[in-house]
C-alpha atoms as a printed R data frame, in Angstrom:
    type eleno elety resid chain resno       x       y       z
1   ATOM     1    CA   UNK     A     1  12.684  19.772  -3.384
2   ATOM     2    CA   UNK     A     2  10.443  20.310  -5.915
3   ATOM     3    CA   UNK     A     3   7.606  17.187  -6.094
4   ATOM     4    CA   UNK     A     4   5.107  16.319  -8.546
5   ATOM     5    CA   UNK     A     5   2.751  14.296  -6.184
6   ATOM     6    CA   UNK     A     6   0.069  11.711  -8.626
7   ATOM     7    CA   UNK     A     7  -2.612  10.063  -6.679
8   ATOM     8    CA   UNK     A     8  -4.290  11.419  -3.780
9   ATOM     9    CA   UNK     A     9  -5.975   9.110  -2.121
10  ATOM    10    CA   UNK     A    10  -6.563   7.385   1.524
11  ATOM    11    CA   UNK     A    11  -2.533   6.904   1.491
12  ATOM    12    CA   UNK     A    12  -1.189   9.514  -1.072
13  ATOM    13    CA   UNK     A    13  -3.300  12.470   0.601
14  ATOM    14    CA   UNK     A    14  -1.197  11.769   3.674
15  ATOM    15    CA   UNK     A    15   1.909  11.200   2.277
16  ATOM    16    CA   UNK     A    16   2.081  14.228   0.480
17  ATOM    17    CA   UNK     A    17   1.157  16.305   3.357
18  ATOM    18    CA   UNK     A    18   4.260  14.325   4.695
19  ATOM    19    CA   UNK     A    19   6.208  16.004   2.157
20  ATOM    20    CA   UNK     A    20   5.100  19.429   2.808
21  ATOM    21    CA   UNK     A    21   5.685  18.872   6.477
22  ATOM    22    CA   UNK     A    22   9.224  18.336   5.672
23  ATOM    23    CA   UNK     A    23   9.515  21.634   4.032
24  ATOM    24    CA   UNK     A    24   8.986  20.333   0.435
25  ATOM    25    CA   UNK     A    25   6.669  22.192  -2.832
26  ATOM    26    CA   UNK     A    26   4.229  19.613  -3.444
27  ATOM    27    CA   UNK     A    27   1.811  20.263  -6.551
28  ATOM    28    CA   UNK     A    28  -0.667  17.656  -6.900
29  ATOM    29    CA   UNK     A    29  -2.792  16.145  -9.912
30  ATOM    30    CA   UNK     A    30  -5.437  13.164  -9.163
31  ATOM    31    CA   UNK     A    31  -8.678  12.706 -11.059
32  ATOM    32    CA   UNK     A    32 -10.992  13.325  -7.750
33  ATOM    33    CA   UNK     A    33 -11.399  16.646  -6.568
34  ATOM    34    CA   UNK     A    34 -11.054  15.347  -2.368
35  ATOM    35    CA   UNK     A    35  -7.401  14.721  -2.451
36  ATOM    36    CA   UNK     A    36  -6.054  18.148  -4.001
37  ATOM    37    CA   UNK     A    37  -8.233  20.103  -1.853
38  ATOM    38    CA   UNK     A    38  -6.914  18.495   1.328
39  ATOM    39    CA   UNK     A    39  -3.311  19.109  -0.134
40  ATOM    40    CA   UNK     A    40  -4.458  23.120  -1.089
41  ATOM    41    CA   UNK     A    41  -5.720  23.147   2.199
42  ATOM    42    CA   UNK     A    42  -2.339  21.829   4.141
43  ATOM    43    CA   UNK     A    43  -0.298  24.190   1.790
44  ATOM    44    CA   UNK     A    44   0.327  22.475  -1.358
45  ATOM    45    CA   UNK     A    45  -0.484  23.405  -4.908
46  ATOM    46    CA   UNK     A    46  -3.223  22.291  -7.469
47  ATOM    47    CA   UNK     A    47  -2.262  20.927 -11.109
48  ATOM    48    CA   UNK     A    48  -5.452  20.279 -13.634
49  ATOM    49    CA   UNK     A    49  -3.057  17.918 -15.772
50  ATOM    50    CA   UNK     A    50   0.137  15.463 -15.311
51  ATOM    51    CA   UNK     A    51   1.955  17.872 -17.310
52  ATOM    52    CA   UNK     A    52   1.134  21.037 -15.904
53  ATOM    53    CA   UNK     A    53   1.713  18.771 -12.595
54  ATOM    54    CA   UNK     A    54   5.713  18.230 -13.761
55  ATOM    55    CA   UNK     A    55   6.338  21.855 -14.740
56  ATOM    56    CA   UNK     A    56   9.567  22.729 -13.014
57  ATOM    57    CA   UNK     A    57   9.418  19.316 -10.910
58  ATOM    58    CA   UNK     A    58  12.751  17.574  -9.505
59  ATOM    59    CA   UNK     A    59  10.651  14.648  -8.297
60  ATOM    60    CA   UNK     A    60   8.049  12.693  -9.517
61  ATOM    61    CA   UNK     A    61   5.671  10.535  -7.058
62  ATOM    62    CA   UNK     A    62   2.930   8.212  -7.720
63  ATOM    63    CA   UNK     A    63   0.745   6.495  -5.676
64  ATOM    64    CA   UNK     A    64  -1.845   4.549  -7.586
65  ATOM    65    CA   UNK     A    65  -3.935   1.558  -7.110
66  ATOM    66    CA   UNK     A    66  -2.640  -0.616  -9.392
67  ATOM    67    CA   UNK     A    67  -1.282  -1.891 -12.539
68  ATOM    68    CA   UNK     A    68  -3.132  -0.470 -15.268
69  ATOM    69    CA   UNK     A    69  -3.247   3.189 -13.676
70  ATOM    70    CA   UNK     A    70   0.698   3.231 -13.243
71  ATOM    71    CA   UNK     A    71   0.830   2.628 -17.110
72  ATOM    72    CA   UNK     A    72  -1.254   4.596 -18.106
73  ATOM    73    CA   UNK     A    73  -0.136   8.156 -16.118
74  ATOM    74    CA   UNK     A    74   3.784   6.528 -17.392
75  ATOM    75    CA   UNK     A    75   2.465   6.206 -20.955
76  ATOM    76    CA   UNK     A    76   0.001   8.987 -22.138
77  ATOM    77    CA   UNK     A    77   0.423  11.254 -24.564
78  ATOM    78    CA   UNK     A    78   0.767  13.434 -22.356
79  ATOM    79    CA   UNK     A    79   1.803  11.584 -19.209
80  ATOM    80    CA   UNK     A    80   4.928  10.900 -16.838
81  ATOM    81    CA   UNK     A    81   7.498  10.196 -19.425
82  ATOM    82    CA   UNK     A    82   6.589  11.820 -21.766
83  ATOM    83    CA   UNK     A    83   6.015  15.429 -19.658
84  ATOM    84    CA   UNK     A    84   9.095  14.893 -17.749
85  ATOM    85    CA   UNK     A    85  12.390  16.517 -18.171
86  ATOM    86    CA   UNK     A    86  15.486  14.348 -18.292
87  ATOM    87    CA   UNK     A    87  16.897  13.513 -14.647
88  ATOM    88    CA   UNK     A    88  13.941  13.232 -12.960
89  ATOM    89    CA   UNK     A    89  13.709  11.344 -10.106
90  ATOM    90    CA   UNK     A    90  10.776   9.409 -10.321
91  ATOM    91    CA   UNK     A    91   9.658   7.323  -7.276
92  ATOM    92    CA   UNK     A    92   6.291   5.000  -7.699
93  ATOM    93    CA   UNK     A    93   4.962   4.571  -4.344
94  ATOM    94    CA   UNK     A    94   1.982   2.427  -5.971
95  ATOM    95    CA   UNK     A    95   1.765  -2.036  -5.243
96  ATOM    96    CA   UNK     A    96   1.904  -3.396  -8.626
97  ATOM    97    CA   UNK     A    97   2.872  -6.177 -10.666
98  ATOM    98    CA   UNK     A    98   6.208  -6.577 -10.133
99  ATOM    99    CA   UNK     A    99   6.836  -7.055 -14.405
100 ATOM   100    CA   UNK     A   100   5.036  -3.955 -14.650
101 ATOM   101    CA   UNK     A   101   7.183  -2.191 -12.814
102 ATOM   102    CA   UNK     A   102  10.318  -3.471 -14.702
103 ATOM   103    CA   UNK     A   103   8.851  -2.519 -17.710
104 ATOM   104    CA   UNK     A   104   7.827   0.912 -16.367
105 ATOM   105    CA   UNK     A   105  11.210   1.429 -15.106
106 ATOM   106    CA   UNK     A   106  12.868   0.568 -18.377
107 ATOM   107    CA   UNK     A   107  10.885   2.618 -20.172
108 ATOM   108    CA   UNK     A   108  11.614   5.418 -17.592
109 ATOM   109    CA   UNK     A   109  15.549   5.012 -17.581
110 ATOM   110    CA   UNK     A   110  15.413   4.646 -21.635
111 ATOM   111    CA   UNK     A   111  13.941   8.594 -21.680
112 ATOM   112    CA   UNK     A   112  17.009   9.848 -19.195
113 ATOM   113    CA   UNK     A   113  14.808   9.665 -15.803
114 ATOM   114    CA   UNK     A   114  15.904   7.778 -12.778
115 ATOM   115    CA   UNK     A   115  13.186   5.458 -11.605
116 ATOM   116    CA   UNK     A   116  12.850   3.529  -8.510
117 ATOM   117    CA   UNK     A   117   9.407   1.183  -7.621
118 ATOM   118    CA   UNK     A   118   9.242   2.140  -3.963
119 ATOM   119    CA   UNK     A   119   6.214   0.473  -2.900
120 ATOM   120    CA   UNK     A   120   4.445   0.717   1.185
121 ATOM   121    CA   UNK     A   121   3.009  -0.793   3.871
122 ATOM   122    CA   UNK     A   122   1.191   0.468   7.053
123 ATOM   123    CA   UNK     A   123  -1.714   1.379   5.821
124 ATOM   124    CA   UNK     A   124  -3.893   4.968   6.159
125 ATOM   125    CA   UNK     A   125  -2.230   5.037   9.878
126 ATOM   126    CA   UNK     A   126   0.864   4.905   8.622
127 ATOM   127    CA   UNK     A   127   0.941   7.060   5.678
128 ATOM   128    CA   UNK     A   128  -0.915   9.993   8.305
129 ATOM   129    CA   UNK     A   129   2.129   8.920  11.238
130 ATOM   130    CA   UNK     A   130   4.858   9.323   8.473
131 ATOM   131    CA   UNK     A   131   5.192   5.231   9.655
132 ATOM   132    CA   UNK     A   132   5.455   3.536   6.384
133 ATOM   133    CA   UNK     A   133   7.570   0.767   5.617
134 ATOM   134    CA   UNK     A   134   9.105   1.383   2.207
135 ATOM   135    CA   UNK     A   135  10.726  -1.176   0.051
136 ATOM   136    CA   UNK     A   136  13.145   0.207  -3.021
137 ATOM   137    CA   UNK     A   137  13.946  -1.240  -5.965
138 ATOM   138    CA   UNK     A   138  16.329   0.280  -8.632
139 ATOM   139    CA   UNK     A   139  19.684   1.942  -8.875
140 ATOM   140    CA   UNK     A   140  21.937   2.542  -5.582
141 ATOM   141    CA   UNK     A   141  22.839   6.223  -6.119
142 ATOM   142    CA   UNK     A   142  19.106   6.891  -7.219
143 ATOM   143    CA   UNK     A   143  17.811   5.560  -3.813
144 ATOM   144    CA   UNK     A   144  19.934   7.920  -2.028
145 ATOM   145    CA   UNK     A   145  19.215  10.887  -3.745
146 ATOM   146    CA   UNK     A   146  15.375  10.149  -2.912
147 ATOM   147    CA   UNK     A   147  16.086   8.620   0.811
148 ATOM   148    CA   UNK     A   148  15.378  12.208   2.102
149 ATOM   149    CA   UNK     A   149  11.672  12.529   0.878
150 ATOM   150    CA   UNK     A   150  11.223   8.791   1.427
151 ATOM   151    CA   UNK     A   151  12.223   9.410   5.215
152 ATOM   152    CA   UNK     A   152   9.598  11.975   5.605
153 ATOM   153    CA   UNK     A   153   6.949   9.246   4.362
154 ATOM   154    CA   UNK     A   154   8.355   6.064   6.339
155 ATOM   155    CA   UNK     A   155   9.991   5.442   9.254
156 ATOM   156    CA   UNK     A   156  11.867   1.937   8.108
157 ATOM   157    CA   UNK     A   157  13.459   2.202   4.596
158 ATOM   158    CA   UNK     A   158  15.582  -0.348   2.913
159 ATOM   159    CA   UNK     A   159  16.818  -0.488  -0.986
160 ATOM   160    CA   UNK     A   160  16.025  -3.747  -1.480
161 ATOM   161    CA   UNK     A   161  17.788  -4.249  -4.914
162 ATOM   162    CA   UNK     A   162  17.239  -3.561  -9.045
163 ATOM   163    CA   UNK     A   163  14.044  -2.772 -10.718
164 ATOM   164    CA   UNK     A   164  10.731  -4.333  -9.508
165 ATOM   165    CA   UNK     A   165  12.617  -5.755  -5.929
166 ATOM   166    CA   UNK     A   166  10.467  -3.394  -4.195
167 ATOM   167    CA   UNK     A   167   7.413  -5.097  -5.681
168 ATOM   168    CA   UNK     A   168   8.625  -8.115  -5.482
169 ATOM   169    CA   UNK     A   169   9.105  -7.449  -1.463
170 ATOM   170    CA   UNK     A   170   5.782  -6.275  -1.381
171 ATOM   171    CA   UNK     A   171   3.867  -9.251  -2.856
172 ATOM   172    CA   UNK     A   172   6.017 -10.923   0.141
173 ATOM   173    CA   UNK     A   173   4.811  -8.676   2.834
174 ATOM   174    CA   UNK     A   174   1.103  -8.789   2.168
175 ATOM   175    CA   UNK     A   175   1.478 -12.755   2.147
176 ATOM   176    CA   UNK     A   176   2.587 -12.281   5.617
177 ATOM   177    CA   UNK     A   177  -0.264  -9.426   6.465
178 ATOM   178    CA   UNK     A   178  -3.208 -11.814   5.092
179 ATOM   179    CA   UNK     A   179  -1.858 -15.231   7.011
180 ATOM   180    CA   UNK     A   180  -1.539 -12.973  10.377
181 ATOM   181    CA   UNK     A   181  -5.173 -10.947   9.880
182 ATOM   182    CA   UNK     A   182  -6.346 -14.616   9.208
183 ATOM   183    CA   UNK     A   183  -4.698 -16.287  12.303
184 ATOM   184    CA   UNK     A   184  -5.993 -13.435  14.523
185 ATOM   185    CA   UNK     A   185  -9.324 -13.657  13.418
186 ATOM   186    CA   UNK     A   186  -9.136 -17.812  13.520
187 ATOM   187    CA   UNK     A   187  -8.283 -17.242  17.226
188 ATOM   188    CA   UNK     A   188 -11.001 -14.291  18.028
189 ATOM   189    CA   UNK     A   189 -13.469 -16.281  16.757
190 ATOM   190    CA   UNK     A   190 -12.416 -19.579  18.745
191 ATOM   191    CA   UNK     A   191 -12.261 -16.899  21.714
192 ATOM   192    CA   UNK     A   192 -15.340 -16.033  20.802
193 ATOM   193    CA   UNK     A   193 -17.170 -18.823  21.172
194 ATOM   194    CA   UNK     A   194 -15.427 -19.984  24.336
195 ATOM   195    CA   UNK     A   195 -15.854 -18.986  27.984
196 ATOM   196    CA   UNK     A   196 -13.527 -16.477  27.938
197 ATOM   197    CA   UNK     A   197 -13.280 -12.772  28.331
198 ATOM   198    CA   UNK     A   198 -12.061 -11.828  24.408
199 ATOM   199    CA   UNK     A   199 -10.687  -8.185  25.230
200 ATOM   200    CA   UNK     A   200  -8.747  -9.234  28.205
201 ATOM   201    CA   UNK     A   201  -7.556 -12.678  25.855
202 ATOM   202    CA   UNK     A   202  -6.314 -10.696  23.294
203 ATOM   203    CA   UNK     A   203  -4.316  -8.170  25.190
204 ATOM   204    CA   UNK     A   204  -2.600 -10.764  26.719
205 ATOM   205    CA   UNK     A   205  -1.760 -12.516  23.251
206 ATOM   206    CA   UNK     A   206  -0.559  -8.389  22.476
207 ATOM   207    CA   UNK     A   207   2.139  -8.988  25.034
208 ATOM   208    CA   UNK     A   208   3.804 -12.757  23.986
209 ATOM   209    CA   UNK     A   209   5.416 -14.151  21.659
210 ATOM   210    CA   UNK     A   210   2.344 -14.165  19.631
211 ATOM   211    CA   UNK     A   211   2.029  -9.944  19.488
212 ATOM   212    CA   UNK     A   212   1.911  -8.364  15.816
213 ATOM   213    CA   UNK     A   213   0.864  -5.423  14.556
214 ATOM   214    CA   UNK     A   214  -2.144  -6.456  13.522
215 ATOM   215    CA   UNK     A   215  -3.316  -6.801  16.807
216 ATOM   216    CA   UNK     A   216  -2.140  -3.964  18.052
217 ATOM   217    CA   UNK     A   217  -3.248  -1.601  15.751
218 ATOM   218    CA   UNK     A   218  -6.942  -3.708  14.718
219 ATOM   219    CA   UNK     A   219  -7.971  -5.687  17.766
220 ATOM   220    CA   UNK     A   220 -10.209  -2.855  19.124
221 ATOM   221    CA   UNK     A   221 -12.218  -2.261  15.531
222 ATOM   222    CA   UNK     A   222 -12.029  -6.081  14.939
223 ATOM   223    CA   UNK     A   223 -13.772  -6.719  17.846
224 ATOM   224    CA   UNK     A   224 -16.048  -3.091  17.490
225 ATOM   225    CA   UNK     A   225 -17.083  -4.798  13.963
226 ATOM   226    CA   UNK     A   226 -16.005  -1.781  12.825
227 ATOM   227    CA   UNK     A   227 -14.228  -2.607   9.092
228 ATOM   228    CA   UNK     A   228 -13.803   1.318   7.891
229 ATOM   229    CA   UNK     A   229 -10.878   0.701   5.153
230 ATOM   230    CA   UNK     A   230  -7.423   1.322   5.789
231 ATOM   231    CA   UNK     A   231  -6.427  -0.590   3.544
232 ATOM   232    CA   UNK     A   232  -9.605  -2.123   1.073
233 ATOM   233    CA   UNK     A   233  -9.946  -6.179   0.623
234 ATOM   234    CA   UNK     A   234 -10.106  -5.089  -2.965
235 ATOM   235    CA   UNK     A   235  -6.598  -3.974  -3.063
236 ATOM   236    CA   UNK     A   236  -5.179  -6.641  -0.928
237 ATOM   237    CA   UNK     A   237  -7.044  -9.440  -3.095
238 ATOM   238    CA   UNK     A   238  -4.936  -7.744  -6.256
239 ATOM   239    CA   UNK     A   239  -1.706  -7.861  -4.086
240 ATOM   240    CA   UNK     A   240  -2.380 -11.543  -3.394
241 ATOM   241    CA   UNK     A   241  -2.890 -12.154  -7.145
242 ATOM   242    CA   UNK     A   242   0.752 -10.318  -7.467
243 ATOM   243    CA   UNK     A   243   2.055 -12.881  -5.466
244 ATOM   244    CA   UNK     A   244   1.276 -15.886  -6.646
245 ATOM   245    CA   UNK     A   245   1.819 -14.835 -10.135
246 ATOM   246    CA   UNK     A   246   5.634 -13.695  -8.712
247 ATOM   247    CA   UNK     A   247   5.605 -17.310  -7.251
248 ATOM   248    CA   UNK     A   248   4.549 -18.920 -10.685
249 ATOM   249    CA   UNK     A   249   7.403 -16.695 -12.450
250 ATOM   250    CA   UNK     A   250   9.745 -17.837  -9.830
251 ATOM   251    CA   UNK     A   251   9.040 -20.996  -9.328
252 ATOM   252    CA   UNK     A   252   8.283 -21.808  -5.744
253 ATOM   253    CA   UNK     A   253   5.331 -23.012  -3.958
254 ATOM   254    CA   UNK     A   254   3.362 -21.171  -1.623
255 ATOM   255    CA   UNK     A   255   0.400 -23.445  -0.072
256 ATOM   256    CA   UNK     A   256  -0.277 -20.455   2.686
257 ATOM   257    CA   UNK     A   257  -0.362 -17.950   0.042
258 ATOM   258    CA   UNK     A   258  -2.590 -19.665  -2.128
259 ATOM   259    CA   UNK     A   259  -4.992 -20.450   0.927
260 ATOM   260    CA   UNK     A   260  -5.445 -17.060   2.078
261 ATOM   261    CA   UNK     A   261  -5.436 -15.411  -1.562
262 ATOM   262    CA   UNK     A   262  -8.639 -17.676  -1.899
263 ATOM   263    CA   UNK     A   263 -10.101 -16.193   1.505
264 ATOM   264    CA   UNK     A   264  -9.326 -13.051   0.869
265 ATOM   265    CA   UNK     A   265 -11.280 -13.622  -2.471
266 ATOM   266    CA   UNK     A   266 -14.265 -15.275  -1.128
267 ATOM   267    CA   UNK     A   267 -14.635 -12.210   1.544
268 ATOM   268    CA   UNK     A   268 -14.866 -10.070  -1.703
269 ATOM   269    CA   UNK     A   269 -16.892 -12.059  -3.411
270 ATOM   270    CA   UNK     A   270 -19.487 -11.942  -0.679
271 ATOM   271    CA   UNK     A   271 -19.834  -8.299  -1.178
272 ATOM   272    CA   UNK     A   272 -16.522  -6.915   0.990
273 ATOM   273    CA   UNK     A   273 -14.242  -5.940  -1.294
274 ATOM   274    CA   UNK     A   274 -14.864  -2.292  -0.190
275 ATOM   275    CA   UNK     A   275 -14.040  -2.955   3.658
276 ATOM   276    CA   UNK     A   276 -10.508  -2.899   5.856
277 ATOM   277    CA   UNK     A   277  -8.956  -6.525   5.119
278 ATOM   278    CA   UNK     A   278  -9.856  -7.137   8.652
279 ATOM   279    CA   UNK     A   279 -13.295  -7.688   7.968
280 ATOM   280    CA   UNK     A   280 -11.781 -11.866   7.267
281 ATOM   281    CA   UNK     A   281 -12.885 -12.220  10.732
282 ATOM   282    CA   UNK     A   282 -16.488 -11.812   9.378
283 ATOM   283    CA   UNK     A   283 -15.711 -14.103   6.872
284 ATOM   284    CA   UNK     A   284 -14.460 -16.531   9.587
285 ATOM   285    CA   UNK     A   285 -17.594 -16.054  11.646
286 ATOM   286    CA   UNK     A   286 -19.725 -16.849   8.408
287 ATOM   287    CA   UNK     A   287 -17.731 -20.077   8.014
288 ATOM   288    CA   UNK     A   288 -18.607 -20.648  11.603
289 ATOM   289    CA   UNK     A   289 -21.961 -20.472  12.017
290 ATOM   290    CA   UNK     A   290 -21.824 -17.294  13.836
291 ATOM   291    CA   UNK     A   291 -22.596 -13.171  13.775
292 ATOM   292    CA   UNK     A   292 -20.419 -10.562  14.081
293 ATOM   293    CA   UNK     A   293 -20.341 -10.115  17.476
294 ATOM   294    CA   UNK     A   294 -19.367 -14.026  17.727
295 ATOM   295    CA   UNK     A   295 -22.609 -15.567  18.872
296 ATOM   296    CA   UNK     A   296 -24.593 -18.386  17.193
C-alpha cells in the first residue's frame, strides 16, 4: 500500500522502516531532518509538507508525541484532513488524550476518511523488532483493512472497540508499566543495600512468578545506570496525566495510579524528564539515602 508516514522519531523511524520491510511505499514528512533521512536511507521517500506527504496516499500514519501535535497535523490549513482524499485510512499510532482522539476521529469520519486511534507499547525495542503491542479503537471493518500494515509494526494486535478505546487501553497499560518499573526498582534498591549478589537476585526473580518484561528487557541498564531513553519520563509523565484524567471522566479510583503518576513527576521534576522511565530507580535511591550504584 501506499503510506503517508507523520512523525519520525525514536519509535516512528522504526516503524516505518517496518512498513517498507513489508514491501510497502512509505513517504515521510516530520519537522527534523534525522528521521526522513534514515527512512531515504532504508528506501523510503521524502515529503517537505503534510500535503505533498498525502499525494496519492491510501494510508495515513501518525506517530506524534502528544495531544496538541495530533491536532494540529489533523487541523491545519493544510494538514491531515484537510489534504486527504476521501477513504483514507488513517491510523494514529500517537498516546493521547483519549477525548482528543474522539474528537479527532469525528472530525476525520465527518470529511469521508476512516480513522482508527491505534496507539503502542514496547518501546524503541519494539518498534525496531516489529514487537509492538497495538491497541485499536474505531470501526470493525476499518481495523481489518489496516490489520496488514499494523502486523508489520506489532506482533500482538487487538481492536479493542469504538473511537478513543485504544487510548483509553493505553492510559491502562502505562499504569501497569510505571507500578512494575517502580516495584523493580523498590526491590533493586532493597537488594542493593542487602548482602546479596543483585545480578544473580534478579535473574532469579526473571524466572518466577515475579518475571515481567521490565526486567527482562531493563535489568542489565538499570543496574549499568545506564537511562538512554526508550521511552522518555517526559512522555510517560503525560501518559500518567491521561490516565487519571480518563479515571476522573470515568469515575473510578486509582490510589496506585495516582502514587506513581506523582513519582514519575517528581523524577522529572528533579531534572529527568529526558531519561528512559527506568531511571525511577534513581529516584528510589535518592529517596534512600543512596547513589546510583546503591551505596550510601
Amino acid at each position: 500500500m501506499k503510506v503517508a508516514f507523520i512523525g519520525l522519531g525514536v519509535m516512528g523511524a522504526p516503524m516505518a522502516r517496518n512498513l517498507l520491510k513489508a514491501g510497502h511505499e512509505v513517504t515521510g514528512f516530520d519537522v527534523v531532518n534525522k528521521g526522513l533521512d534514515a527512512l531515504v536511507e532504508a528506501g523510503g521517500n521524502r515529503a517537505g509538507t503534510i500535503k505533498a506527504a498525502l499525494e496519492g496516499a491510501e494510508v495515513a500514519i501518525t506517530m506524534l508525541p502528544d495531544s496538541p501535535q495530533v491536532e494540529e497535523v489533523a487541523f491545519a490549513e493544510e494538514g491531515l484532513l484537510a489534504s486527504a482524499k476521501a477513504g483514507l485510512l488513517y491510523i494514529d499510532n500517537s498516546s493521547i488524550a483519549p477525548p482528543v482522539a474522539r474528537r479527532v476521529s469525528a472530525a476525520a469520519r465527518a470529511r469521508g476518511l476512516r480513522p482508527l486511534d491505534a496507539p503502542v507499547s514496547g518501546g524503541e525495542a519494539g518498534a525496531i523488532e516489529g514487537s509492538l503491542s497495538i491497541m485499536v479503537g474505531g470501526k470493525a471493518e476499518d481495523f481489518e483493512a489496516a490489520r496488514a500494515l499494523l502486523e508489520a509494526m506489532g506482533s500482538t494486535v487487538a481492536h479493542v472497540g469504538g473511537d478513543g478505546a485504544g487510548q483509553t487501553v493505553k492510559v491502562a497499560n502505562q499504569l501497569v508499566v510505571a507500578g512494575v518499573i517502580e516495584a523493580v526498582a523498590e526491590a533493586t534498591v532493597l537488594l542493593q543495600a542487602s548482602d546479596v549478589d543483585v545480578p544473580a537476585a534478579l535473574d532469579v526473580l526473571a524466572g518466577g512468578l515475579a518475571g515481567n518484561r521490565i526486567l527482562d528487557r531493563k535489568r542489565a541498564s538499570m543496574l549499568a545506570g545506564d537511562f538512554t531513553p526508550g521511552f522518555r519520563v517526559d512522555l510517560h509523565h503525560k501518559d500518567l496525566g491521561n490516565l487519571l484524567a480518563t479515571a476522573r471522566e470515568v469515575g473510578v479510583s486509582l490510589p496506585l495510579g495516582g502514587l506513581v503518576a506523582e513519582l514519575m513527576a517528581a523524577l522529572r521534576a528533579r531534572g529527568g524528564g529526558s531519561l528512559d522511565h527506568s531511571a525511577l530507580l534513581l529516584l528510589v535511591q535518592a529517596m534512600s539515602g543512596r547513589d546510583g550504584s546503591g551505596q550510601k
